[in-house]
VOBA-1610 file (N, C-alpha, C; in pm, whole numbers, padded with zeros to 5 digits, always signed):
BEGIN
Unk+00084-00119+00000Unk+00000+00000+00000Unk+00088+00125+00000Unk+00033+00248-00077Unk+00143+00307-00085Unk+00074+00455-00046Unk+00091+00550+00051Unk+00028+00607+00148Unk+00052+00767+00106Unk-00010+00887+00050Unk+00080+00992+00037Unk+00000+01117+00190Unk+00139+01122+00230Unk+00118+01212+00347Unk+00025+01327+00305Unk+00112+01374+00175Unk+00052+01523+00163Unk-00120+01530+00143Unk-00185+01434+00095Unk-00301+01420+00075Unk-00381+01355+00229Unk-00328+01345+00317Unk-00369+01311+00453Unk-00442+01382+00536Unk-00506+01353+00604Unk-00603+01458+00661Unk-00534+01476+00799Unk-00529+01601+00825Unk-00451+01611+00995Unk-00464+01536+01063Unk-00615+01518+01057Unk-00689+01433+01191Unk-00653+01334+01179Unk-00614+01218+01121Unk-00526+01094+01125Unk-00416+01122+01185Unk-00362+01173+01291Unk-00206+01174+01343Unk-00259+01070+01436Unk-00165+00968+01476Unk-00135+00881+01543Unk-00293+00766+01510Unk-00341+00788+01377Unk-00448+00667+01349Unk-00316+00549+01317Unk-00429+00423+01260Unk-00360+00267+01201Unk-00291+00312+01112Unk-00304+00376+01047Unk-00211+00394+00917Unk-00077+00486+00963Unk-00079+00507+01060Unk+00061+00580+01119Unk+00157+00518+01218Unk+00076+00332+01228Unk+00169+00318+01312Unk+00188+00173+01272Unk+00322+00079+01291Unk+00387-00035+01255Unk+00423-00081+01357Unk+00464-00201+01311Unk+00566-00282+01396Unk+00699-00296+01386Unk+00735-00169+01298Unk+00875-00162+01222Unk+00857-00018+01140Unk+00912+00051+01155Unk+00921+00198+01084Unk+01055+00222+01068Unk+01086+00255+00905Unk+01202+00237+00822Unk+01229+00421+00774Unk+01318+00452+00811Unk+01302+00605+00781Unk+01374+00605+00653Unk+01355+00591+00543Unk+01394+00641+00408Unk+01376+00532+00316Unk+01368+00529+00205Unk+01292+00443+00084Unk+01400+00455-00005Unk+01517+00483+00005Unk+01616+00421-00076Unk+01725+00328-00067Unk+01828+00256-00127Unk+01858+00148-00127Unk+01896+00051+00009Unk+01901+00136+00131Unk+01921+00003+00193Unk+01784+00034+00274Unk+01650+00122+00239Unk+01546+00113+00360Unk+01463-00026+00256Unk+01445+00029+00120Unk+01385-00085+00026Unk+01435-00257+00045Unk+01546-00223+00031Unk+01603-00359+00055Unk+01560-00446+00188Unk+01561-00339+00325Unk+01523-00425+00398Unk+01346-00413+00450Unk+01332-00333+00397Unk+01183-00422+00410Unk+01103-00482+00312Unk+01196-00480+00235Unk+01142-00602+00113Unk+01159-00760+00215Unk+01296-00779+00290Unk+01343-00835+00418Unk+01206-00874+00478Unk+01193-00805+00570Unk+01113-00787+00676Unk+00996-00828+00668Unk+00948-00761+00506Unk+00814-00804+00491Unk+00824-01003+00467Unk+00875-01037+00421Unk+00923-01184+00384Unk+00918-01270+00511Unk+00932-01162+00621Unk+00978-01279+00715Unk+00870-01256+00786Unk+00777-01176+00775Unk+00626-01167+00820Unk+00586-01045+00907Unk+00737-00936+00897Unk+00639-00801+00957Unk+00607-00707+00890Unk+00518-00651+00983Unk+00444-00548+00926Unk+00566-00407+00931Unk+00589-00380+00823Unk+00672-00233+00797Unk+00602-00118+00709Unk+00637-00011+00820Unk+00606+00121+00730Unk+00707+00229+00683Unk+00733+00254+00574Unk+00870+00282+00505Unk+00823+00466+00499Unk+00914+00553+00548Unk+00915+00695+00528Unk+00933+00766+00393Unk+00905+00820+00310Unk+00997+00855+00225Unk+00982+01003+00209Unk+01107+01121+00188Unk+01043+01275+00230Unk+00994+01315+00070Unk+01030+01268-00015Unk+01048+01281-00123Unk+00907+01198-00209Unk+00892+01228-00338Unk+00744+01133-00408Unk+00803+01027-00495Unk+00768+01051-00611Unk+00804+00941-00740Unk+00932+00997-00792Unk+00928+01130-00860Unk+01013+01169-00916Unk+01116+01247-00828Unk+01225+01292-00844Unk+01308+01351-00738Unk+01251+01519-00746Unk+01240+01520-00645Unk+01218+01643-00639Unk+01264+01812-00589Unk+01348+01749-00471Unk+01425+01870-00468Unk+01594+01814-00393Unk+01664+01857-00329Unk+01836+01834-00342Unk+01831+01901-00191Unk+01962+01832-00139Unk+01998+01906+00004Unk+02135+01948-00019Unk+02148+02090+00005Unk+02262+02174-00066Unk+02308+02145+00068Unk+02433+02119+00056Unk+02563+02085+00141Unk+02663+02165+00179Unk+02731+02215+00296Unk+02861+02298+00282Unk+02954+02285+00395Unk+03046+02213+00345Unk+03167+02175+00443Unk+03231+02264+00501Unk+03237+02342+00594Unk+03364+02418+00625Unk+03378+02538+00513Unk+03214+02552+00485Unk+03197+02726+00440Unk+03189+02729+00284Unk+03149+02577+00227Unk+03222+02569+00076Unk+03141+02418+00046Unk+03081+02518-00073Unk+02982+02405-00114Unk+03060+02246-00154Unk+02953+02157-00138Unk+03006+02049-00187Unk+02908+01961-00273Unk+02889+01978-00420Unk+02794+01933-00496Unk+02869+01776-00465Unk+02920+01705-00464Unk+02911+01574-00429Unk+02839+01521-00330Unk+02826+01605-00256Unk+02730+01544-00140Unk+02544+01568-00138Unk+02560+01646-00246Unk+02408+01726-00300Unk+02350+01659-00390Unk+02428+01693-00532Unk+02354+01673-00646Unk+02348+01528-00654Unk+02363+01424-00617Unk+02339+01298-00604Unk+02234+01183-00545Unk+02207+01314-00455Unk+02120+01265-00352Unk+01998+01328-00371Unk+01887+01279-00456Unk+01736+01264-00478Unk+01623+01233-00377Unk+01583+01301-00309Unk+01462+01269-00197Unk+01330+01220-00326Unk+01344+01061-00316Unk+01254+01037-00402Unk+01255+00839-00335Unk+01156+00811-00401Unk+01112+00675-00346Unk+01229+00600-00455Unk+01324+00540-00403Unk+01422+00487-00449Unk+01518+00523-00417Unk+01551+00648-00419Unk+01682+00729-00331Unk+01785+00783-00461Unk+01888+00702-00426Unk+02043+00700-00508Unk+02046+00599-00606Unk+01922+00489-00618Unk+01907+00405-00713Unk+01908+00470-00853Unk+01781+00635-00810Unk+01756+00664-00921Unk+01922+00745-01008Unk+02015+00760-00976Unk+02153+00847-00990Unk+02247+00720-01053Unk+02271+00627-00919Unk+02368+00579-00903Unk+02416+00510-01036Unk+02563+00504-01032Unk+02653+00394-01158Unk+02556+00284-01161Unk+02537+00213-01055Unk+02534+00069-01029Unk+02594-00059-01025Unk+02731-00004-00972Unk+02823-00104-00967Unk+02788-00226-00836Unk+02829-00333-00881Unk+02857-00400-00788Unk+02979-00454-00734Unk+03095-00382-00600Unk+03246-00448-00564Unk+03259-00453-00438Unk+03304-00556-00441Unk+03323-00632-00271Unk+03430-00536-00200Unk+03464-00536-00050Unk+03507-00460+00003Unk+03649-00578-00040Unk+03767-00459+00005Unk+03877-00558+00007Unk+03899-00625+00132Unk+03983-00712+00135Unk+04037-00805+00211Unk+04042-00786+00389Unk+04129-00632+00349Unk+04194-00604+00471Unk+04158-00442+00537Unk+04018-00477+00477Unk+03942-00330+00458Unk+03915-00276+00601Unk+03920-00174+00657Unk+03892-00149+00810Unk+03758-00120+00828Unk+03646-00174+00818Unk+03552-00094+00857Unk+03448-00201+00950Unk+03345-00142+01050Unk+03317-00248+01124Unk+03197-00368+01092Unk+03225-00367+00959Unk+03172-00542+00890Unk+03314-00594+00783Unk+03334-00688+00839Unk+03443-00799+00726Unk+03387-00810+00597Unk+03503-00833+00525Unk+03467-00831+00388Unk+03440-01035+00385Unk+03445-01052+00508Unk+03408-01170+00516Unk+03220-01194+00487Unk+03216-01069+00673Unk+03078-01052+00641Unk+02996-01062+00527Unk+03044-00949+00467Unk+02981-00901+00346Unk+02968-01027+00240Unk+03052-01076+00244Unk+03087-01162+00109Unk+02910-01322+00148Unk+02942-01330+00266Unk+02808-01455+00268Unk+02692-01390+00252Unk+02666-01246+00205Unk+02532-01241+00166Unk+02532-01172+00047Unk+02660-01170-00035Unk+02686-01131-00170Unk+02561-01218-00263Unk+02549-01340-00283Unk+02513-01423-00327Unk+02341-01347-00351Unk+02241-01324-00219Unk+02135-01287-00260Unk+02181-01154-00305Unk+02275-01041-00250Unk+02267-00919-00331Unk+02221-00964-00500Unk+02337-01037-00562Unk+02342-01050-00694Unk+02204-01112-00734Unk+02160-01204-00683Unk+02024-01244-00743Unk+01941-01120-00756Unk+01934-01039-00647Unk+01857-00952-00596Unk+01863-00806-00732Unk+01972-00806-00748Unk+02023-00707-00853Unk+01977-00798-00998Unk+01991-00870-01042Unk+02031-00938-01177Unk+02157-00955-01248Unk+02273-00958-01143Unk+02403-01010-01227Unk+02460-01130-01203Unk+02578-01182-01258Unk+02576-01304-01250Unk+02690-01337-01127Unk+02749-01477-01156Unk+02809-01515-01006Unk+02936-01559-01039Unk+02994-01486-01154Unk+03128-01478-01199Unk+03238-01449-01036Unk+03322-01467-01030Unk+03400-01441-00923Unk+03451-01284-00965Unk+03502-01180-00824Unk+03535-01056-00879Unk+03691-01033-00882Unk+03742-01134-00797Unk+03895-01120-00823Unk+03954-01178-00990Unk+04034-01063-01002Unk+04105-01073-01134Unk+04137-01227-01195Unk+04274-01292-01147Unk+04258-01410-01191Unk+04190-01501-01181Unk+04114-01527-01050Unk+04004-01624-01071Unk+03869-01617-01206Unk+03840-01417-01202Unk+03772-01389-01289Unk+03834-01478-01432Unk+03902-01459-01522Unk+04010-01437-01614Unk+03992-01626-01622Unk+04054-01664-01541Unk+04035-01840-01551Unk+03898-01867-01570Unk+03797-01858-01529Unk+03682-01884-01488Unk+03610-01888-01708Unk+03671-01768-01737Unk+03593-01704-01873Unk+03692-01751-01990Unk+03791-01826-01932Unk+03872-01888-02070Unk+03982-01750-02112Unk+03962-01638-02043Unk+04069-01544-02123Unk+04185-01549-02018Unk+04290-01536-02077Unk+04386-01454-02021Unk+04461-01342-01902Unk+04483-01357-01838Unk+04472-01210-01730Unk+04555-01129-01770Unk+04509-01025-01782Unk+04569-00879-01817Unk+04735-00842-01806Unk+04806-00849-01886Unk+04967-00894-01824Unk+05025-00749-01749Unk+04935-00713-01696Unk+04976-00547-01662Unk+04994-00596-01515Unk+04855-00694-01486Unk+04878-00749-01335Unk+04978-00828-01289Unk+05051-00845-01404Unk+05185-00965-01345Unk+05306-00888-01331Unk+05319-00755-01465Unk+05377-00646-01439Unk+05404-00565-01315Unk+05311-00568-01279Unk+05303-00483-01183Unk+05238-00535-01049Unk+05330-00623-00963Unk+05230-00675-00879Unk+05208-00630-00739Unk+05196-00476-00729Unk+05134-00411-00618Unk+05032-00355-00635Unk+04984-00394-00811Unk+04876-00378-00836Unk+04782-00492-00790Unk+04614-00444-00747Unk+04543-00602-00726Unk+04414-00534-00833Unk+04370-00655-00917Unk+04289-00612-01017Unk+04115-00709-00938Unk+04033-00688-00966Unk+03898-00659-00956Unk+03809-00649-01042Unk+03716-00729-01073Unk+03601-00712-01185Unk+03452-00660-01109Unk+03436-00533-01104Unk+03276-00474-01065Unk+03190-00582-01190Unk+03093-00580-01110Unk+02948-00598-01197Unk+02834-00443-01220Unk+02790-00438-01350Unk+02723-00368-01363Unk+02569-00421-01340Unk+02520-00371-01258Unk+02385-00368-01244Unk+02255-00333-01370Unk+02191-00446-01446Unk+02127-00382-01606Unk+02053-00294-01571Unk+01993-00195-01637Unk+01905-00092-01647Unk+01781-00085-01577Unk+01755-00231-01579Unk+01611-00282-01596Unk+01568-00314-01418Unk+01704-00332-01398Unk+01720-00353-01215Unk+01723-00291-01147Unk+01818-00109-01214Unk+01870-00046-01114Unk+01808+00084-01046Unk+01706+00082-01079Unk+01568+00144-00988Unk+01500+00075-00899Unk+01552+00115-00782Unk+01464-00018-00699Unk+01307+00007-00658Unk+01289+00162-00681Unk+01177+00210-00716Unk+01090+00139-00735Unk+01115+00082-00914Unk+01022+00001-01014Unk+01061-00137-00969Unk+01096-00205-00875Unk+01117-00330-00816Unk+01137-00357-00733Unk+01197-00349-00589Unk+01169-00352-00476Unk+01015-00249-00410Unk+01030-00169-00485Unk+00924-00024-00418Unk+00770-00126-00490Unk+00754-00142-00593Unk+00670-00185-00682Unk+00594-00364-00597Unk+00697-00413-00557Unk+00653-00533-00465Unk+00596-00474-00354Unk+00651-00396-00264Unk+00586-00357-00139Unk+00483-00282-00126Unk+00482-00198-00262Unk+00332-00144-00240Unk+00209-00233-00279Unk+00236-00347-00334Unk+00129-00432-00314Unk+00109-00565-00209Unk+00192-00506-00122Unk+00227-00650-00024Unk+00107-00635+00125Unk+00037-00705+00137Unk+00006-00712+00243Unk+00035-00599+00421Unk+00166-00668+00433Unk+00276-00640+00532Unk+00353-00517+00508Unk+00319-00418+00414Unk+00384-00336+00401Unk+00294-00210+00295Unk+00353-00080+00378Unk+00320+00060+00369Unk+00412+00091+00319Unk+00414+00211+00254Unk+00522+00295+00204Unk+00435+00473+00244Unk+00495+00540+00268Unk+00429+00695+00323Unk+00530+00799+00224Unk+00487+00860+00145Unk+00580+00981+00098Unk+00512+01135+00134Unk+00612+01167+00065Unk+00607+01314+00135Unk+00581+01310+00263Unk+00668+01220+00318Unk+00670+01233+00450Unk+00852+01222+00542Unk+00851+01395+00546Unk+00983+01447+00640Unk+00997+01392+00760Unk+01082+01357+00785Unk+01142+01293+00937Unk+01185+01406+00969Unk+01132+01494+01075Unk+01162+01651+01158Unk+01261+01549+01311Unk+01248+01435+01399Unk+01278+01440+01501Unk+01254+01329+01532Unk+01295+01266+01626Unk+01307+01125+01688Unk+01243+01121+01810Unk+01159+01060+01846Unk+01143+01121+02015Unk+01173+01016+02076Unk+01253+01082+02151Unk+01304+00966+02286Unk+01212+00917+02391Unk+01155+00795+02373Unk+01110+00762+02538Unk+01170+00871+02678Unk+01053+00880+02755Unk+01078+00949+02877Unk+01162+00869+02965Unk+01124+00691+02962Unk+01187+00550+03029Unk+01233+00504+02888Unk+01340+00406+02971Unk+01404+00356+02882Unk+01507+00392+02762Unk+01571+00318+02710Unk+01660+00413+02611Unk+01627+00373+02456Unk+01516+00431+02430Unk+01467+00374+02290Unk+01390+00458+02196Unk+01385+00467+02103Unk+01291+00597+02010Unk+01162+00535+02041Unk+01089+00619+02081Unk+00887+00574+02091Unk+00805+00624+01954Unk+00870+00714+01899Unk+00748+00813+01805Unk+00878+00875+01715Unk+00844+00919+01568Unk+00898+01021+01508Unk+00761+01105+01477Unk+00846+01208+01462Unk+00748+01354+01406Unk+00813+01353+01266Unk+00704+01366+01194Unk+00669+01375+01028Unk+00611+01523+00984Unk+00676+01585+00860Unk+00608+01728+00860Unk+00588+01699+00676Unk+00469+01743+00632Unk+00449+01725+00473Unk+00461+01842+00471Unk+00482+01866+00317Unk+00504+01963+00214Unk+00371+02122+00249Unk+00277+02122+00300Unk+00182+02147+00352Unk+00239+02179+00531Unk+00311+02175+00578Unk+00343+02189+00672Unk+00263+02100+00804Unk+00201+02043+00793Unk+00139+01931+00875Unk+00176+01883+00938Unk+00187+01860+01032Unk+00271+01708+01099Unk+00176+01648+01189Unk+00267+01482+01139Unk+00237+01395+01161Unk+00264+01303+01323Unk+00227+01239+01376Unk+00327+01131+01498Unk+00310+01015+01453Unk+00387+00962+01410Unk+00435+00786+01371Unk+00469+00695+01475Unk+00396+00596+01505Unk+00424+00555+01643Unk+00478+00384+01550Unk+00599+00319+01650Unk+00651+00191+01593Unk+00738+00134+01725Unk+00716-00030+01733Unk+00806-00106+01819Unk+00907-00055+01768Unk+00943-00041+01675Unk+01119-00065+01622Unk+01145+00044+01512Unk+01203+00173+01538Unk+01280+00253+01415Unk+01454+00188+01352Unk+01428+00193+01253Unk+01531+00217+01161Unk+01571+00309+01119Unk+01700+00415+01090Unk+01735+00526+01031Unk+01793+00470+00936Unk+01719+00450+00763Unk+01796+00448+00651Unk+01778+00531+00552Unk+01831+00695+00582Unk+01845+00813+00504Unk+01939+00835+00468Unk+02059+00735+00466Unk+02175+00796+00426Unk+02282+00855+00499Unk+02399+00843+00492Unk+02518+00901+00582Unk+02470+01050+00628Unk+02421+01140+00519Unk+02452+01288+00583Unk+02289+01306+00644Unk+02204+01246+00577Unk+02070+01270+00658Unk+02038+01224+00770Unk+02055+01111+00832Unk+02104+01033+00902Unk+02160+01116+01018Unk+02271+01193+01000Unk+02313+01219+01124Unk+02278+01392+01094Unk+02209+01390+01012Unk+02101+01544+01006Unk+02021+01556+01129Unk+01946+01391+01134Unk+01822+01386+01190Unk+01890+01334+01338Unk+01984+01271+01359Unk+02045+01252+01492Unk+02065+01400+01552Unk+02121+01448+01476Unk+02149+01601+01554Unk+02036+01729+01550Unk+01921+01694+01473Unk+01857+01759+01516Unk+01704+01700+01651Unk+01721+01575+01671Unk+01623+01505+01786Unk+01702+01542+01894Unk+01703+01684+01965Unk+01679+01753+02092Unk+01621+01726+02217Unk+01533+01703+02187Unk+01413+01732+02311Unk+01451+01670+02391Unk+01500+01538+02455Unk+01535+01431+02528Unk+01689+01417+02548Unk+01765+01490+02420Unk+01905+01436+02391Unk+01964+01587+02346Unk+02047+01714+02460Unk+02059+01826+02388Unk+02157+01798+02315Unk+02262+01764+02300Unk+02333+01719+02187Unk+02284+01646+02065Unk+02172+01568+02091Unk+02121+01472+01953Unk+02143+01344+01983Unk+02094+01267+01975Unk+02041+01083+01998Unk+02199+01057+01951Unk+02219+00984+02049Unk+02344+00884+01958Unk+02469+00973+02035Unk+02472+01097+02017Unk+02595+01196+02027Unk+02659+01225+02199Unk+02651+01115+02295Unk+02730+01155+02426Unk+02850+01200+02417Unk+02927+01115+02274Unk+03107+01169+02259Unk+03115+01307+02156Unk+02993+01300+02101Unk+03031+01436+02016Unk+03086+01410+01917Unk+03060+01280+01839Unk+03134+01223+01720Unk+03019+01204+01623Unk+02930+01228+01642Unk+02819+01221+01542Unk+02839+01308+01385Unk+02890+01310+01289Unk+02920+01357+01163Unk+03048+01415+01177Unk+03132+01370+01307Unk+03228+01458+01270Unk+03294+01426+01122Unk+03389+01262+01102Unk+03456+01217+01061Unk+03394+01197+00907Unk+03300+01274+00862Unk+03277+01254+00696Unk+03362+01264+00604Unk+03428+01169+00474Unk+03445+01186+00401Unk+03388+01139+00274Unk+03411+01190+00169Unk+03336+01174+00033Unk+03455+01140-00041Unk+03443+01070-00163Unk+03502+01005-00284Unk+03623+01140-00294Unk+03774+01101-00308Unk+03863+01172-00325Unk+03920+01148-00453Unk+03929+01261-00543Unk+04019+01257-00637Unk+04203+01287-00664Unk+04274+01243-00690Unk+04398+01295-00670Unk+04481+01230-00803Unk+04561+01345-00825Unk+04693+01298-00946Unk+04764+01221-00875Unk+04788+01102-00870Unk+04884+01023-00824Unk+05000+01029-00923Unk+04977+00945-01037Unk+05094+00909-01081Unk+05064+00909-01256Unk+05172+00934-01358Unk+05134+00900-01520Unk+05165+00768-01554Unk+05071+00745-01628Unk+05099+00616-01661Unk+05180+00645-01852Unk+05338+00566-01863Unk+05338+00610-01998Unk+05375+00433-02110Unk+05399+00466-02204Unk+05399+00358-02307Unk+05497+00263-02271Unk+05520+00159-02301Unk+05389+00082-02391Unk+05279+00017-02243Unk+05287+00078-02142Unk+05184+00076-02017Unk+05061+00088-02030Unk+05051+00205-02038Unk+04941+00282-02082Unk+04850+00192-02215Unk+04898+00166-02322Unk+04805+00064-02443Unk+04781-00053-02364Unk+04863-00090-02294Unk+04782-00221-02173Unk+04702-00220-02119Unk+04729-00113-02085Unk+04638-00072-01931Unk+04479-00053-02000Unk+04503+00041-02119Unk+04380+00062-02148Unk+04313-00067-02196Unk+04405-00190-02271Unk+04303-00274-02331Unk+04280-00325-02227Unk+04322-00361-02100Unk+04354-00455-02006Unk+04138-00384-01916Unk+04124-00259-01930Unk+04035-00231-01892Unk+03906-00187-02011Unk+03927-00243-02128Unk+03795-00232-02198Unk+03676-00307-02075Unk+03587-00291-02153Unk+03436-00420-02114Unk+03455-00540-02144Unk+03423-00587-02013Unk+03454-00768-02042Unk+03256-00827-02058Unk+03223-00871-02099Unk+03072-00907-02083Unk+03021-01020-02131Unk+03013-01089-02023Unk+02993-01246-01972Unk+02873-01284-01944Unk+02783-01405-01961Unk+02676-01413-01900Unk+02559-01270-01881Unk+02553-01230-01946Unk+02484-01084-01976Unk+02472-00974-01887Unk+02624-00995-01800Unk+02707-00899-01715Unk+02840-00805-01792Unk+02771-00674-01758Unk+02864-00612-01787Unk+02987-00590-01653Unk+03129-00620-01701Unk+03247-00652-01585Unk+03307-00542-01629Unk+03387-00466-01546Unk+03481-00362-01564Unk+03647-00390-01463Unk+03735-00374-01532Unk+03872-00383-01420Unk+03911-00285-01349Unk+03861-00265-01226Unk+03963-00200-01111Unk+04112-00209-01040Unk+04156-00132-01041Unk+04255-00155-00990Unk+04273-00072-00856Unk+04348-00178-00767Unk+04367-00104-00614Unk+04514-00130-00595Unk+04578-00029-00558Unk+04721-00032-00508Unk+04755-00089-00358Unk+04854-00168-00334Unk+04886-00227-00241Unk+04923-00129-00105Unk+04874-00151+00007Unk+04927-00059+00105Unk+05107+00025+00083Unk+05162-00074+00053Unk+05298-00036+00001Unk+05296+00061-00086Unk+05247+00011-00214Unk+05245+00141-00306Unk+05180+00284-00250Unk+05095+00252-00165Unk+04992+00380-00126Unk+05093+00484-00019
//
């Protein structure tokens, strides 16, 4: 069922249709994903989204006094999110990656990602890739072996709106709501206990809403995300989550930098070595990551 705030009548604040057993704050790729989840395993979820069908407006960004269209123009308040933008690559974390899930983790639930997407189950490391497809491996990687090579999967066209396929299942599912044009303003903290009881919702119309749920999820995204941590006050003057004061400090975004030239006869390698490989009706691309050493 698919719910639009802005057409809501005031007087429904805190009716059935405002409240779950699971409330998912954002409708793009990882709120869709998991209550496509959720609903499967038999709960009832109601998914936020501030945004409608089409994208509609942008959250202008500014680091330290200075805009940052990377963190803006990408990001679509729309039922799908970054689906509707994104490349659509699919690449495993590396090996010895620091962050607090293993690329171990990650890797045992690779398997439904890819079903889930539509690509295939080619391996992504270079030579295994390369053996696997009868070709050759790229002799740039033997050249150079602080290089480690990598095959992304491209996600087809037809998949990479989860909008028109994850969004499209749940609005006819039983077990599951979807609400747009509906802003997440605040979190409210239980008076007992240490747990969110209610969010406040504000439509386009200025309205607001109270969403009542056993269980919130925040899946708006890195910078909205800790938008909405730092602005839920009332209970928390610093913001939910924030006792150390680390809440957005540590952001970074995709870095570009001149490292190094690549020249002949390197360079004609390198480039064939990274045309399109396309297998099983996956489009593969070669990455390359430099070894801590080289870095």
């Amino acid at each position: 069922m698919e719910l639009d705030l802005a057409q809501l009548d005031r007087s429904a604040n805190g009716s059935d249709l405002l409240r779950a057993e699971i409330c998912i704050i954002g409708a793009g790729i990882a709120g869709l994903t998991l209550a496509h989840k959720l609903v499967a395993l038999g709960h009832d979820v109601l998914v936020l989204e501030s945004g409608g069908h089409a994208p509609e407006f942008f959250t202008a960004i500014e680091q330290a006094g200075h805009p940052h269209p990377g963190t803006s123009e990408p990001r679509p308040r729309a039922v799908g999110g970054t689906s509707l933008t994104w490349g659509g690559q699919l690449l495993p974390l590396p090996a010895d990656a620091e962050w607090p899930l293993s690329a171990a983790d990650i890797a045992a639930l690779a398997t439904e990602a890819e079903d889930l997407l539509g690509v295939d189950s080619l391996p992504y490391d270079a030579p295994e890739f390369f053996s696997r497809i009868g070709e050759p491996s790229p002799a740039v990687l033997a050249q150079v072996p602080e290089l480690t090579g990598t095959l992304s999967k491209f996600i087809p066209f037809s998949r990479r709106n989860l909008a028109q396929t994850l969004g499209r299942t749940l609005r006819t599912h039983s077990k599951a709501r979807i609400a747009i044009h509906a802003h997440v303003t605040e979190l409210i903290h239980a008076s007992t206990g240490d747990h969110i009881e209610a969010v406040l919702v504000r439509t386009p119309d200025e309205a607001v809403h109270r969403v009542q749920a056993a269980q919130f999820v925040v899946a708006a995204g890195t910078i909205e995300t800790v938008r909405l941590l730092l602005a839920s006050q009332s209970a928390r003057p610093g913001g939910i989550g924030n006792e150390h004061d680390q809440v957005g400090r540590n952001f970074h975004d995709h870095l570009t930098v001149t490292a190094a030239a690549v020249g002949e006869p390197a360079r004609t390698q390198l480039l064939a070595a990274m045309r399109p490989w396309i297998y099983q009706g996956t489009f593969h691309s070669l990455k390359l990551s430099a070894s801590r050493q080289l870095q």
